[in-house]
PyMOL Python script that loads the backbone (N, CA, C, O; Angstrom):
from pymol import cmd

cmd.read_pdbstr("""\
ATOM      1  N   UNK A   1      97.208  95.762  82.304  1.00  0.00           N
ATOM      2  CA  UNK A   1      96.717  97.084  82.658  1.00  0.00           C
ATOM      3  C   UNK A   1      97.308  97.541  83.992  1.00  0.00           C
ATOM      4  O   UNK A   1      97.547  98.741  84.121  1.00  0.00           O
ATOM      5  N   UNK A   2      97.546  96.765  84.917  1.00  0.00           N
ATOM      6  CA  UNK A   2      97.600  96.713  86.422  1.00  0.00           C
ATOM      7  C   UNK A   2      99.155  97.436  86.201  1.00  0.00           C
ATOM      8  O   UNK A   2      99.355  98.535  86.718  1.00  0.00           O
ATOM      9  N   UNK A   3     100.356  96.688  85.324  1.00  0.00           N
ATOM     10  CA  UNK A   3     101.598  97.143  85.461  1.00  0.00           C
ATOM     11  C   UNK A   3     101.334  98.786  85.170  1.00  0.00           C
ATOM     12  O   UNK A   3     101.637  99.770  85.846  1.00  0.00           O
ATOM     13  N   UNK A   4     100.589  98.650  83.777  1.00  0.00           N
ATOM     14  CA  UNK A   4     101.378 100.268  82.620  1.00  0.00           C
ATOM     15  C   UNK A   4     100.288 100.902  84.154  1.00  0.00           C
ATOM     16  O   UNK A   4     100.712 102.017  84.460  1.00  0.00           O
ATOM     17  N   UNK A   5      99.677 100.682  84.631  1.00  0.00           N
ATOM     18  CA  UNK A   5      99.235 101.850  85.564  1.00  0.00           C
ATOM     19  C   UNK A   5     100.100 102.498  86.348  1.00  0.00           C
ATOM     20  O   UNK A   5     100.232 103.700  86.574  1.00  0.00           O
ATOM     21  N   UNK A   6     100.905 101.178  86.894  1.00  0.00           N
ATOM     22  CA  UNK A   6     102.003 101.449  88.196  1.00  0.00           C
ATOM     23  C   UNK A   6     103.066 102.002  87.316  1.00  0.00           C
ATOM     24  O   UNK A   6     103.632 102.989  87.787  1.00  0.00           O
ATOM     25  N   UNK A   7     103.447 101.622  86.213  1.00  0.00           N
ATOM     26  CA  UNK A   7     104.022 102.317  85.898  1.00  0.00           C
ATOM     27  C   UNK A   7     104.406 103.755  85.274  1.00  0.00           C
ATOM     28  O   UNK A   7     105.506 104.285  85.115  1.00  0.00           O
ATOM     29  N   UNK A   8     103.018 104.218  84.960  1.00  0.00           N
ATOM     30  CA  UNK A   8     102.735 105.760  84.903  1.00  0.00           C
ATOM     31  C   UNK A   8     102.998 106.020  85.767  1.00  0.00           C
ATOM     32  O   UNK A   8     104.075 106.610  85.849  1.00  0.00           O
ATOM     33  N   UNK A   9     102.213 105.771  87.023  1.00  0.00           N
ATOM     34  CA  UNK A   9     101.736 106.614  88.518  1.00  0.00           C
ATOM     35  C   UNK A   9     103.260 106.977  88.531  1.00  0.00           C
ATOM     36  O   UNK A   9     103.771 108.083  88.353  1.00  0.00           O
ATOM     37  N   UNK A  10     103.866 105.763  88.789  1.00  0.00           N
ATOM     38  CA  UNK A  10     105.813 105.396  89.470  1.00  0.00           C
ATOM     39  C   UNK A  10     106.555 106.958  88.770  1.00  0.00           C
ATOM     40  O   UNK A  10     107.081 107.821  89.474  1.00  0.00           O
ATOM     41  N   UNK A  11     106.425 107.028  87.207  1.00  0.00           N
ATOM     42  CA  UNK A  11     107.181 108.030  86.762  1.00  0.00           C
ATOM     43  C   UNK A  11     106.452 109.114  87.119  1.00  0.00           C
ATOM     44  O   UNK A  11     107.271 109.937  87.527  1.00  0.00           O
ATOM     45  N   UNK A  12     105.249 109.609  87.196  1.00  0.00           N
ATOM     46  CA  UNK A  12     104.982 110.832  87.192  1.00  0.00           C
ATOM     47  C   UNK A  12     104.847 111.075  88.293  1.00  0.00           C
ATOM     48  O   UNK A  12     104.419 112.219  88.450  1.00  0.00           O
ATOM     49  N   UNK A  13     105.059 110.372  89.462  1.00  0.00           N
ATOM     50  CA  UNK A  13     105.688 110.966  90.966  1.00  0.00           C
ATOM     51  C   UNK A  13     106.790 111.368  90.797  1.00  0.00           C
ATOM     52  O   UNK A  13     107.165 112.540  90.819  1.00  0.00           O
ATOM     53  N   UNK A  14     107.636 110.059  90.541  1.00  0.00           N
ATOM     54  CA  UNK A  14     109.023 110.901  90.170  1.00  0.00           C
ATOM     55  C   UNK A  14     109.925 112.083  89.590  1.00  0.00           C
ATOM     56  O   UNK A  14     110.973 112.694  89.802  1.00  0.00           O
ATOM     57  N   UNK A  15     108.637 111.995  88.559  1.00  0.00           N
ATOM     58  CA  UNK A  15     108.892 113.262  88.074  1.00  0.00           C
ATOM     59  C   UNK A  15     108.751 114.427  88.421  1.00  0.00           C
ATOM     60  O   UNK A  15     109.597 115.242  88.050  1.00  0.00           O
ATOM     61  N   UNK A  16     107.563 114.881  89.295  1.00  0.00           N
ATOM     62  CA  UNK A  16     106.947 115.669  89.885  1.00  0.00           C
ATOM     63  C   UNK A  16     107.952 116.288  91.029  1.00  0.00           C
ATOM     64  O   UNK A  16     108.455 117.411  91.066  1.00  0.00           O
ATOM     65  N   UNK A  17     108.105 114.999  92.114  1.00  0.00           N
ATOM     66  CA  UNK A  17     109.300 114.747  93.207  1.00  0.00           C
ATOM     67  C   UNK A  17     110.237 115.990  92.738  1.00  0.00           C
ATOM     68  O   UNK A  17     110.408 117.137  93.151  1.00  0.00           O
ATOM     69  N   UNK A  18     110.695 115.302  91.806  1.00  0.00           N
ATOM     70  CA  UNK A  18     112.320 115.641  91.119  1.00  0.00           C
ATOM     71  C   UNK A  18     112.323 117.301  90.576  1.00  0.00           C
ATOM     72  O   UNK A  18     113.222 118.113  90.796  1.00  0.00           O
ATOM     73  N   UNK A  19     111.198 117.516  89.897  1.00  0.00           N
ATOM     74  CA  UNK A  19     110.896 118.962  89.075  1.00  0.00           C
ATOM     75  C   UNK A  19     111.196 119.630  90.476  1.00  0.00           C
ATOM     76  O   UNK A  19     112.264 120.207  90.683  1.00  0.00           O
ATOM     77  N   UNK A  20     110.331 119.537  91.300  1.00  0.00           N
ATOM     78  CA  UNK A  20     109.642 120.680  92.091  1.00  0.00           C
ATOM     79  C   UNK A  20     111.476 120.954  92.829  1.00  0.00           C
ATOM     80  O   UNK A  20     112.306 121.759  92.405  1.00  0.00           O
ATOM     81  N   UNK A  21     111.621 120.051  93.916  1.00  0.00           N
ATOM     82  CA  UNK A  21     112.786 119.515  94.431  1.00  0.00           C
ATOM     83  C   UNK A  21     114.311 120.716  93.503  1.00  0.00           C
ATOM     84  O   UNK A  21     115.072 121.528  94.028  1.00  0.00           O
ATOM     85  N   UNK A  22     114.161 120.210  91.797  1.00  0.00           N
ATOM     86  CA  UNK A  22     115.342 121.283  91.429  1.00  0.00           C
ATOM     87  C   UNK A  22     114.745 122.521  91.727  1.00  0.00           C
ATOM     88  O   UNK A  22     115.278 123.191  92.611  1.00  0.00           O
ATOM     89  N   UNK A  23     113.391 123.109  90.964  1.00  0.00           N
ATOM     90  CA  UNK A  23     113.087 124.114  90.732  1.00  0.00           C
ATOM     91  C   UNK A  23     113.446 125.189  92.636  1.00  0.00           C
ATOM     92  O   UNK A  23     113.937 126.297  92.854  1.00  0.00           O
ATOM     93  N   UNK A  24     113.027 124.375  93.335  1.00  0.00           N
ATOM     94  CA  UNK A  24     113.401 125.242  94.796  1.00  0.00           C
ATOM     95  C   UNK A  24     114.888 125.188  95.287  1.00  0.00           C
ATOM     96  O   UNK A  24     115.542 125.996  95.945  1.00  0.00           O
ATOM     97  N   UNK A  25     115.235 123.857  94.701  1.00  0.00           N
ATOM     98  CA  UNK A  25     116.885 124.455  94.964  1.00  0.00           C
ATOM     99  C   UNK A  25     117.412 125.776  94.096  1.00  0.00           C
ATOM    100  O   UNK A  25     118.090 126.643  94.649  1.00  0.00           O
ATOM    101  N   UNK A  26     116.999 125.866  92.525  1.00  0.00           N
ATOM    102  CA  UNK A  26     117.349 126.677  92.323  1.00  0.00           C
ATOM    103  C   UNK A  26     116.892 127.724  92.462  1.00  0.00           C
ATOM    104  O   UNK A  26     117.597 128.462  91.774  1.00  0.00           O
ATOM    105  N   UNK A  27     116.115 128.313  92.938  1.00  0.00           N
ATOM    106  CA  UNK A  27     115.502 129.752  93.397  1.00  0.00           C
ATOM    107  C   UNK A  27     115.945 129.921  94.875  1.00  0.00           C
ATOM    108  O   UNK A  27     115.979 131.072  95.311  1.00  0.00           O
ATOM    109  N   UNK A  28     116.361 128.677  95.861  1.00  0.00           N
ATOM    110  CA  UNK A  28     116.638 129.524  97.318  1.00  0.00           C
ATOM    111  C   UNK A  28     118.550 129.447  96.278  1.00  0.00           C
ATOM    112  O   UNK A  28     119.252 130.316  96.795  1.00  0.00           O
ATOM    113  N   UNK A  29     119.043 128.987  95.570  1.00  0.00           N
ATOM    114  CA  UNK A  29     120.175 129.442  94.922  1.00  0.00           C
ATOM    115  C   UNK A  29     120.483 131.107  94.586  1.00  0.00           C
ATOM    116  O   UNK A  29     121.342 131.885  95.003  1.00  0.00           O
ATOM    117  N   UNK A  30     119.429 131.237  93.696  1.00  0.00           N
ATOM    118  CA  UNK A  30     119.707 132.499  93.192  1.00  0.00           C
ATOM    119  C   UNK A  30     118.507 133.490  93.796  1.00  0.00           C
ATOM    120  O   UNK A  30     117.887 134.229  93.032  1.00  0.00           O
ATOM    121  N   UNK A  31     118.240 133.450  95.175  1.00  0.00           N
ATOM    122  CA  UNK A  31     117.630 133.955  95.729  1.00  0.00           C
ATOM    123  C   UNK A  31     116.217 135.042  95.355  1.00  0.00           C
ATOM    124  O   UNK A  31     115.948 136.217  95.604  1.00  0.00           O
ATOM    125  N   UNK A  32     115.396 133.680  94.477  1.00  0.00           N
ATOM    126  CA  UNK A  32     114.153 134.260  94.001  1.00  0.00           C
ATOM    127  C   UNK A  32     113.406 133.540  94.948  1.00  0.00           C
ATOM    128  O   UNK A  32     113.630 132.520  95.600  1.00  0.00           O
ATOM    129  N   UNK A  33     112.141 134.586  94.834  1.00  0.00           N
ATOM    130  CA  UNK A  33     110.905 133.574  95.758  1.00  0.00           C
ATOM    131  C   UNK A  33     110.371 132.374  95.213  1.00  0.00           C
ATOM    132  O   UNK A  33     110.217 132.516  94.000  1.00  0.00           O
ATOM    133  N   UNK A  34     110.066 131.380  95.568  1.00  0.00           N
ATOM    134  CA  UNK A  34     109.620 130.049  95.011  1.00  0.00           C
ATOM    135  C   UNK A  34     107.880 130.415  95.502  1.00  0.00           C
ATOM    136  O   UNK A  34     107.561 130.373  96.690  1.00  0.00           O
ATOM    137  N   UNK A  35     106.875 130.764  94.403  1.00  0.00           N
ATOM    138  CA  UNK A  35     106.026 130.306  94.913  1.00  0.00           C
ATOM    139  C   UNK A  35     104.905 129.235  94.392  1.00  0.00           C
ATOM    140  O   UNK A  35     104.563 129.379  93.218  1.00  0.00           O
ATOM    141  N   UNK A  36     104.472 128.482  94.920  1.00  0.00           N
ATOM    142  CA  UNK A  36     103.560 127.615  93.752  1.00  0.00           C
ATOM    143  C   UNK A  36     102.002 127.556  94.323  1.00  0.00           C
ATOM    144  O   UNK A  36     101.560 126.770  95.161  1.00  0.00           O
ATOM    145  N   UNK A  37     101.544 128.248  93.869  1.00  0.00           N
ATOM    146  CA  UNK A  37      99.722 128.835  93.527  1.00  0.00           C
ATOM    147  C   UNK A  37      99.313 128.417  92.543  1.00  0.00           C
ATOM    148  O   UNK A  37      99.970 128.501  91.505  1.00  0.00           O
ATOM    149  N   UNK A  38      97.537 127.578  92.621  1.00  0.00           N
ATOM    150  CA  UNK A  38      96.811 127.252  92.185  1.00  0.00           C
ATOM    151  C   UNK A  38      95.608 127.901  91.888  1.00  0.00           C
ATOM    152  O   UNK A  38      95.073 128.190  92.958  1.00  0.00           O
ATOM    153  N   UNK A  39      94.936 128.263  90.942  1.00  0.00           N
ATOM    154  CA  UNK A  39      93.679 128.732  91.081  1.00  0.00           C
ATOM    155  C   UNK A  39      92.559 128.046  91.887  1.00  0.00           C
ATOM    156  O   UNK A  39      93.025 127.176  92.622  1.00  0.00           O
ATOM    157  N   UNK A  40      91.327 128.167  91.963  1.00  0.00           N
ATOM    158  CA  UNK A  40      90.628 127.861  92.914  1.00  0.00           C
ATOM    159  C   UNK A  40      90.295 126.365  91.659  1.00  0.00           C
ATOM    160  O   UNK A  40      90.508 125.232  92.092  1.00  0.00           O
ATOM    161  N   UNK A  41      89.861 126.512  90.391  1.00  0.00           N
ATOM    162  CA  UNK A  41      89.618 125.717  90.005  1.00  0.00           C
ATOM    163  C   UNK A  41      90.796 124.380  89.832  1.00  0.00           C
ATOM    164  O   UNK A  41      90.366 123.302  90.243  1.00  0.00           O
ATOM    165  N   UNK A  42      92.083 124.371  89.321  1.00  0.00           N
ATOM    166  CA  UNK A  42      92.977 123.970  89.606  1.00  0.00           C
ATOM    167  C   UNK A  42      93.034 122.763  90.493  1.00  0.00           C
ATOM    168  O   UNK A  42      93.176 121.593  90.137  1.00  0.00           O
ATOM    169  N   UNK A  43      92.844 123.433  92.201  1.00  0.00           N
ATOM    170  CA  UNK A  43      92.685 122.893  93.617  1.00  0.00           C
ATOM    171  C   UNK A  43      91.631 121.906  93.342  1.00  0.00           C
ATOM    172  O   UNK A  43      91.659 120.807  93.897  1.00  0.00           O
ATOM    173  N   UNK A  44      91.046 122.113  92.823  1.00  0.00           N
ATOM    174  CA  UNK A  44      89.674 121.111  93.118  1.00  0.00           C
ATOM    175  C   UNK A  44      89.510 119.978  91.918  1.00  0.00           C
ATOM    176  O   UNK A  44      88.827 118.964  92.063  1.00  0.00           O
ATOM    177  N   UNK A  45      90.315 120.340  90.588  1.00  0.00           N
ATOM    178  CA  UNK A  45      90.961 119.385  89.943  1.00  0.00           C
ATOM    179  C   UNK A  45      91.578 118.706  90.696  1.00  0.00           C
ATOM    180  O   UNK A  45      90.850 117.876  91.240  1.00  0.00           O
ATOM    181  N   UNK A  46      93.114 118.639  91.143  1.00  0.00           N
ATOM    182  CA  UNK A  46      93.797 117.962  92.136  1.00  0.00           C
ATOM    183  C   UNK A  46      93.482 117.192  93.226  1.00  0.00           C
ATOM    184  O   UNK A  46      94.156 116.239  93.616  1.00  0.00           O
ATOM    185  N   UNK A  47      92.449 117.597  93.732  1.00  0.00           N
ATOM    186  CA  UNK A  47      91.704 117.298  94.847  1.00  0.00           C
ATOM    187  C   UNK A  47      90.841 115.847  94.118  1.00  0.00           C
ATOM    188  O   UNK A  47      91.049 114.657  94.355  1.00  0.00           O
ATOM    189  N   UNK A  48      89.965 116.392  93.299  1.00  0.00           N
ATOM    190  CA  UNK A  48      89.422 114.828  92.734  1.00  0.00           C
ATOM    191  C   UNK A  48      89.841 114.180  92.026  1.00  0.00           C
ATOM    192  O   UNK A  48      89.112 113.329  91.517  1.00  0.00           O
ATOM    193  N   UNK A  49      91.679 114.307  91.533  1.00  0.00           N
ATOM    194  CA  UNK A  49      92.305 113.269  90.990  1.00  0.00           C
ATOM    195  C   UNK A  49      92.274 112.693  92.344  1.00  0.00           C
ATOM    196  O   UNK A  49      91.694 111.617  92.495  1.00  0.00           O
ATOM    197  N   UNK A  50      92.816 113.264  93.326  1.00  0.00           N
ATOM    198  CA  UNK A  50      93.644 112.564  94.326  1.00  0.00           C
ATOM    199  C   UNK A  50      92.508 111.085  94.962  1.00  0.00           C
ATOM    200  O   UNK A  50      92.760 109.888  95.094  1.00  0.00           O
ATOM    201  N   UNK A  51      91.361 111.824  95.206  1.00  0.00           N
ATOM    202  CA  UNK A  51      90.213 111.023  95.557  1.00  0.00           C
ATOM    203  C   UNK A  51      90.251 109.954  95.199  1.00  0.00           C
ATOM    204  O   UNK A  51      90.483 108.872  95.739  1.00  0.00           O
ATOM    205  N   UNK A  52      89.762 110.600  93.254  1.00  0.00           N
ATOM    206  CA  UNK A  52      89.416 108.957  92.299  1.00  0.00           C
ATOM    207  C   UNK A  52      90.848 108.114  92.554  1.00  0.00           C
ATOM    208  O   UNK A  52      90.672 107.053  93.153  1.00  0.00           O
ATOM    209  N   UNK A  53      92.440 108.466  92.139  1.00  0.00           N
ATOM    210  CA  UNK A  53      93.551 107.208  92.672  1.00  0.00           C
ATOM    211  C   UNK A  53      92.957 107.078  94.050  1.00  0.00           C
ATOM    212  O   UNK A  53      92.337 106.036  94.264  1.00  0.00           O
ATOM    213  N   UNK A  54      92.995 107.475  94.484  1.00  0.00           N
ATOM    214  CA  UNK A  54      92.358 106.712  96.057  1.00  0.00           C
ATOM    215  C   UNK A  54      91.584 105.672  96.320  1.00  0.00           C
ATOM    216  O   UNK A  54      91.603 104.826  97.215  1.00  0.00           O
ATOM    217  N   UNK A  55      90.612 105.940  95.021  1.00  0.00           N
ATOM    218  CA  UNK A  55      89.273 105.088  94.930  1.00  0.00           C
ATOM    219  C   UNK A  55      89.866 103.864  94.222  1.00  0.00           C
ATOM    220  O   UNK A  55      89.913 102.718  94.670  1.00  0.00           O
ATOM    221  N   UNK A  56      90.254 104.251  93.187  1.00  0.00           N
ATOM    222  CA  UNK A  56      91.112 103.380  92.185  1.00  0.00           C
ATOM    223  C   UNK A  56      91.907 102.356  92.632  1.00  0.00           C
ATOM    224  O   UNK A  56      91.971 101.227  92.146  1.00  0.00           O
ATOM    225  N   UNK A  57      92.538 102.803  93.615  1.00  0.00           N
ATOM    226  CA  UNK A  57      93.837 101.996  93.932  1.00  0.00           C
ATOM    227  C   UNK A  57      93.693 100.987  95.271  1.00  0.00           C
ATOM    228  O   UNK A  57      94.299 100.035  95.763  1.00  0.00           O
ATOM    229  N   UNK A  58      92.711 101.663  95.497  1.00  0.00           N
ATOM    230  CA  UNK A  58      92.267 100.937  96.650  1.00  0.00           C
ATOM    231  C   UNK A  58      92.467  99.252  96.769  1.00  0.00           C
ATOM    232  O   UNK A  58      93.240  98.768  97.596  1.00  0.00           O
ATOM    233  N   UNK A  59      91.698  98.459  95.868  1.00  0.00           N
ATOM    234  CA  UNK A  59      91.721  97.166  96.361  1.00  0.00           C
ATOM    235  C   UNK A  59      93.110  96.824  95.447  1.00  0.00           C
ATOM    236  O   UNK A  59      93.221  95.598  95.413  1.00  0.00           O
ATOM    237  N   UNK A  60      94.312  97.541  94.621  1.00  0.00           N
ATOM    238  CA  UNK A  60      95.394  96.568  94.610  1.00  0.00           C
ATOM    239  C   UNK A  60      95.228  96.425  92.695  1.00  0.00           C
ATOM    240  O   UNK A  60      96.181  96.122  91.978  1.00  0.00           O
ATOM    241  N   UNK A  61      93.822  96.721  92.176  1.00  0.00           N
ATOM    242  CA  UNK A  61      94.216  96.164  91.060  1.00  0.00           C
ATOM    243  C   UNK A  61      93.462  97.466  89.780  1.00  0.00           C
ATOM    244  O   UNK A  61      92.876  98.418  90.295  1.00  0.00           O
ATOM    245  N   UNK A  62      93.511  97.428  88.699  1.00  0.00           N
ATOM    246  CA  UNK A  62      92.918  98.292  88.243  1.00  0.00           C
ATOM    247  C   UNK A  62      92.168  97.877  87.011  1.00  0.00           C
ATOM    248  O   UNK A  62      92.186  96.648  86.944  1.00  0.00           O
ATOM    249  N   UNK A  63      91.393  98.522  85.817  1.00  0.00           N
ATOM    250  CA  UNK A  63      90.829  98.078  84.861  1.00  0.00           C
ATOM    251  C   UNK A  63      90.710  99.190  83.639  1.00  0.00           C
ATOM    252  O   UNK A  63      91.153 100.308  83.901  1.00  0.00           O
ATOM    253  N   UNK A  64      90.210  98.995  82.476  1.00  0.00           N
ATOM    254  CA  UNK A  64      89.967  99.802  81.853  1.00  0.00           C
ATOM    255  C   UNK A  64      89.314 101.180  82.043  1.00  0.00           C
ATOM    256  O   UNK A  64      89.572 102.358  81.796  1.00  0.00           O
ATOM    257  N   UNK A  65      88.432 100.518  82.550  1.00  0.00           N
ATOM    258  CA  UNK A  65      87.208 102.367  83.263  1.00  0.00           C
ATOM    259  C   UNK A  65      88.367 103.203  84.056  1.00  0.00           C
ATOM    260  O   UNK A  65      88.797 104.303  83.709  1.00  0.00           O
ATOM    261  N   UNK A  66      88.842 102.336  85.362  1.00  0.00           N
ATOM    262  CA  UNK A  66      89.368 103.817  85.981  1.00  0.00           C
ATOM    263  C   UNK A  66      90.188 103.926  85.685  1.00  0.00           C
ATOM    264  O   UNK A  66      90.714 104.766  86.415  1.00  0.00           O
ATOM    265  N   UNK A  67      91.228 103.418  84.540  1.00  0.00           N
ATOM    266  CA  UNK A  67      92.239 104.197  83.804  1.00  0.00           C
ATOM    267  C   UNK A  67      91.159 105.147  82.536  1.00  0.00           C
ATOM    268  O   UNK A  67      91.644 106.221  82.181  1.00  0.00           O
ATOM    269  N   UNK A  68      90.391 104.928  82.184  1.00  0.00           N
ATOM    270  CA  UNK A  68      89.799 105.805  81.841  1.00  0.00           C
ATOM    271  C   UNK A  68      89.352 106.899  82.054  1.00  0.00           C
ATOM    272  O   UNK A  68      89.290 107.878  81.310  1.00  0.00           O
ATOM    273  N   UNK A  69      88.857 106.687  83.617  1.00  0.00           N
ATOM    274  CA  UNK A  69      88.517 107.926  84.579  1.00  0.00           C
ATOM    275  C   UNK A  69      89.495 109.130  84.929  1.00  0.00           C
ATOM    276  O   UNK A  69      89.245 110.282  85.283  1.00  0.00           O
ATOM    277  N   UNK A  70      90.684 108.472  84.711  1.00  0.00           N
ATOM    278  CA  UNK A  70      91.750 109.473  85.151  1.00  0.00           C
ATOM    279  C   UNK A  70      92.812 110.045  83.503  1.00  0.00           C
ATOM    280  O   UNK A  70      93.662 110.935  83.479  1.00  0.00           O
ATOM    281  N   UNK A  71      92.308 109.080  82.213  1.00  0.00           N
ATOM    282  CA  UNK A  71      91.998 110.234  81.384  1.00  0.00           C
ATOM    283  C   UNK A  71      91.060 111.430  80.872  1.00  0.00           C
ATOM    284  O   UNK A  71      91.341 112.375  80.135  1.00  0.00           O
ATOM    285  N   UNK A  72      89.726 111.047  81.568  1.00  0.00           N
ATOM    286  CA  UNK A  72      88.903 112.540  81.041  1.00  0.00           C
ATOM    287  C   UNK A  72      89.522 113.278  82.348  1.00  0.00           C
ATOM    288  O   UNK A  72      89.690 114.488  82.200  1.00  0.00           O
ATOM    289  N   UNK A  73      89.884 112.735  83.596  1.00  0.00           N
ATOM    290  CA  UNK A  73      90.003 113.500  84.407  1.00  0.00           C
ATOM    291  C   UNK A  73      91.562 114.914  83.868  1.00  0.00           C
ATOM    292  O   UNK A  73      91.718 116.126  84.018  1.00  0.00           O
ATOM    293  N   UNK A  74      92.094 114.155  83.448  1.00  0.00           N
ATOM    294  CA  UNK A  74      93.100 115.082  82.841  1.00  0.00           C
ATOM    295  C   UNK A  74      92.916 115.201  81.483  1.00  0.00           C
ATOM    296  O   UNK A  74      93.964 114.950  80.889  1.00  0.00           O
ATOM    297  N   UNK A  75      91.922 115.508  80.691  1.00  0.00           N
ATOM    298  CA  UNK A  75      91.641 115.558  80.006  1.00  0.00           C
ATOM    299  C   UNK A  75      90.659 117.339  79.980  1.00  0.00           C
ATOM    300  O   UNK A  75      90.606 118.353  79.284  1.00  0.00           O
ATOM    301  N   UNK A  76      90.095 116.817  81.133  1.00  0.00           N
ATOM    302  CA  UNK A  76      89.347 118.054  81.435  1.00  0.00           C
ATOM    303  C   UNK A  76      90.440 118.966  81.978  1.00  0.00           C
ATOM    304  O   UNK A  76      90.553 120.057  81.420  1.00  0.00           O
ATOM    305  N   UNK A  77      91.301 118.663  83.036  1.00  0.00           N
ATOM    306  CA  UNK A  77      92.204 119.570  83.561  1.00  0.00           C
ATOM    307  C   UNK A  77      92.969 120.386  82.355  1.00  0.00           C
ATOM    308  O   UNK A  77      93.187 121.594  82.451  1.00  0.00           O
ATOM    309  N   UNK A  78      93.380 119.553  81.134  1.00  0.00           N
ATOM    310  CA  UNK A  78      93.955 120.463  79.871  1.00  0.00           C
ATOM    311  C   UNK A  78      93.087 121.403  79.032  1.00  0.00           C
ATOM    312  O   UNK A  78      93.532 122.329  78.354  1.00  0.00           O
ATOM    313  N   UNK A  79      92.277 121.189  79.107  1.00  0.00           N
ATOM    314  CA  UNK A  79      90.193 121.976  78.596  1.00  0.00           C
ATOM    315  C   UNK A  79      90.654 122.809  79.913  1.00  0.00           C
ATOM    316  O   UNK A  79      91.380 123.682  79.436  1.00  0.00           O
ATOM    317  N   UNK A  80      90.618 122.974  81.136  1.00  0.00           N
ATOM    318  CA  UNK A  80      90.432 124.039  81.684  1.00  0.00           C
ATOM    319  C   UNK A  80      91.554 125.180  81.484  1.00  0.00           C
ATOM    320  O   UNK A  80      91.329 126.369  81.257  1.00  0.00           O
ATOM    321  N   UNK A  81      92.843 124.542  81.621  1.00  0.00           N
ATOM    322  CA  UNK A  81      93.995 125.325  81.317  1.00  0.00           C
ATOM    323  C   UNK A  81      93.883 126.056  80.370  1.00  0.00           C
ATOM    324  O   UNK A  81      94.230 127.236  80.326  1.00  0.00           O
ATOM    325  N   UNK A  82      93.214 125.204  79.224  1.00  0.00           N
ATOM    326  CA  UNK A  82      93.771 126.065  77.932  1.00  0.00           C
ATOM    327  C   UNK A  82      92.736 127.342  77.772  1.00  0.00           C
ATOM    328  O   UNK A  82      92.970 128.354  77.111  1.00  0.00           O
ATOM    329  N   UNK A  83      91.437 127.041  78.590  1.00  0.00           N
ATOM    330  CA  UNK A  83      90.694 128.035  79.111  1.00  0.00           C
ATOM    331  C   UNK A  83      90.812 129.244  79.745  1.00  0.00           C
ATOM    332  O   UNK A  83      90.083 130.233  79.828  1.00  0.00           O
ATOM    333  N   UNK A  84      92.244 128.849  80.318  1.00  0.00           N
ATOM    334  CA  UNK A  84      92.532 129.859  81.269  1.00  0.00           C
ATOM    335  C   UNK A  84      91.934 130.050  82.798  1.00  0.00           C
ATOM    336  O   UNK A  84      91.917 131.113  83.419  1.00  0.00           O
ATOM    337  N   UNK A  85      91.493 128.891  83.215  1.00  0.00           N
ATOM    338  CA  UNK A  85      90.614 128.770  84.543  1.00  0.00           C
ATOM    339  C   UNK A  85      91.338 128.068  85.308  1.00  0.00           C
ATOM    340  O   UNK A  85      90.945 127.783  86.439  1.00  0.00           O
TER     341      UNK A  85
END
""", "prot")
cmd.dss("prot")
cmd.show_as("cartoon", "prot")
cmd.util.cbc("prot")
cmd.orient("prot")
């Protein structure tokens, strides 16, 4: 459990890193505004992923529950989107 965790987290930084990173090279390129805005609900998704890995990761090892925790947690974040909130 401990690896496939690190190894999610590992790619979807990277990925994230990497997206954002082209997406602003290419807009100060072709001289569009880059902006990236969250709704209020959004923010506060983000905010208590960031927490729970915090909580999670804390002592080094992980388990079923809080890989669980951080699927309803994005679980709910796709329920809100598709909501439109």
């Amino acid at each position: 459990m401990q690896a496939t965790v690190s190894i999610a987290m590992g790619a979807s930084l990277s990925t994230v890193i990497l997206t954002v990173a082209v997406i602003e090279a290419i807009a100060l390129y072709t001289g569009q505004p880059f902006i990236m805005a969250m709704k209020p609900v959004q923010t506060v998704m983000v905010a208590i992923t960031l927490i729970a890995a915090a909580i999670n990761l804390n002592d080094g090892e992980t388990d079923a529950i809080e890989g669980m925790t951080h699927f309803i947690l994005f679980a709910t974040f796709i329920m809100l989107s598709v909501l439109g909130l």
